[in-house]
C-alpha positions as CSV (number, residue, x, y, z in Angstrom):
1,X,0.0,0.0,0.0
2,X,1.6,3.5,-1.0
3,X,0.7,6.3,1.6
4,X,1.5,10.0,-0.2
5,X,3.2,12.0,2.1
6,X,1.8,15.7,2.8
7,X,2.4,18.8,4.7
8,X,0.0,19.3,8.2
9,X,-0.5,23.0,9.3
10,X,0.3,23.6,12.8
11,X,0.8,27.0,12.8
12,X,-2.5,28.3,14.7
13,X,-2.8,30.6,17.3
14,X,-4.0,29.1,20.6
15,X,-5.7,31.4,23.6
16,X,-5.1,31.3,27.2
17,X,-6.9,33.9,29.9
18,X,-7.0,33.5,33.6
19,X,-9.0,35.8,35.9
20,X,-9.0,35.3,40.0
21,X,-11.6,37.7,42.3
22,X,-11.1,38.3,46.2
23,X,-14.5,39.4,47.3
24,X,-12.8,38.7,51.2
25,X,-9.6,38.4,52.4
26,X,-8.7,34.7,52.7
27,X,-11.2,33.8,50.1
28,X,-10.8,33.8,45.8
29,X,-12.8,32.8,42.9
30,X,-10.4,31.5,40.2
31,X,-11.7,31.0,35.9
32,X,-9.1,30.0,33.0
33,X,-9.9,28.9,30.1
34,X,-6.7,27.7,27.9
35,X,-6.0,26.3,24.6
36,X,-3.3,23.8,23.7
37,X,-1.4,21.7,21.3
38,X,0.6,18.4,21.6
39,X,2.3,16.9,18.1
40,X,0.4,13.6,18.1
41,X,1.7,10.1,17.8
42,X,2.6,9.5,14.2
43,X,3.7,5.9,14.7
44,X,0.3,5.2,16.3
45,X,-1.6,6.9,13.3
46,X,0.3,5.3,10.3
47,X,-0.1,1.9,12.1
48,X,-3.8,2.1,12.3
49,X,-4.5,3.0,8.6
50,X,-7.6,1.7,6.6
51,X,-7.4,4.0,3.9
52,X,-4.6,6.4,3.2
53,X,-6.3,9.7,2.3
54,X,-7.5,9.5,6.7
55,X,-3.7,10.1,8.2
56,X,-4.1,13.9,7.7
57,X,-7.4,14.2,9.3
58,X,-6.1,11.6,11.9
59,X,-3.3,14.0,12.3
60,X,-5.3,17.2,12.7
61,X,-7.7,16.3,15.0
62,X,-5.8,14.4,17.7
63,X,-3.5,17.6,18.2
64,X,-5.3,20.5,19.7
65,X,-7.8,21.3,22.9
66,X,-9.8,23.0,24.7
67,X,-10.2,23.1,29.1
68,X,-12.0,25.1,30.8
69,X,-11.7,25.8,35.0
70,X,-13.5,27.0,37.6
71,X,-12.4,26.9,41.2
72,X,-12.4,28.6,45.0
73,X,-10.0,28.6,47.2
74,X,-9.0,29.5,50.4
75,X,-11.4,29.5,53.9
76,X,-13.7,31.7,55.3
């Protein structure tokens, strides 16, 4: 089986904010929300091919995501 070779894109920009609130002294809300990227495991991909046209959508979706928090901290 031939597999064509190709040229992924992982040049996007990724967002990451953090706010934390004291409404009293030993007490604090805490909200991020962040966005991240990890180059996936190619081996793994090439190994489980069906058809060859799937490795760059395999590729592209198994590299980027999303999280979310939201947290307290602290003691009243």
């Amino acid at each position: 089986m031939r597999v064509d070779g190709g040229s992924p894109d992982f040049d996007e920009t990724l967002y990451n904010a953090g706010v934390v609130w004291r409404p009293v002294k030993h007490w604090s809300l805490f909200t991020s929300y962040s966005e991240g990227f990890a180059i996936p495991d190619v081996g793994r991909v090439l190994r489980g091919i069906d058809t060859p046209r799937t490795v760059g959508r395999q590729l592209r979706e198994s590299a980027s995501h999303r999280d979310r928090q939201y947290r307290d901290r602290g003691a009243l």
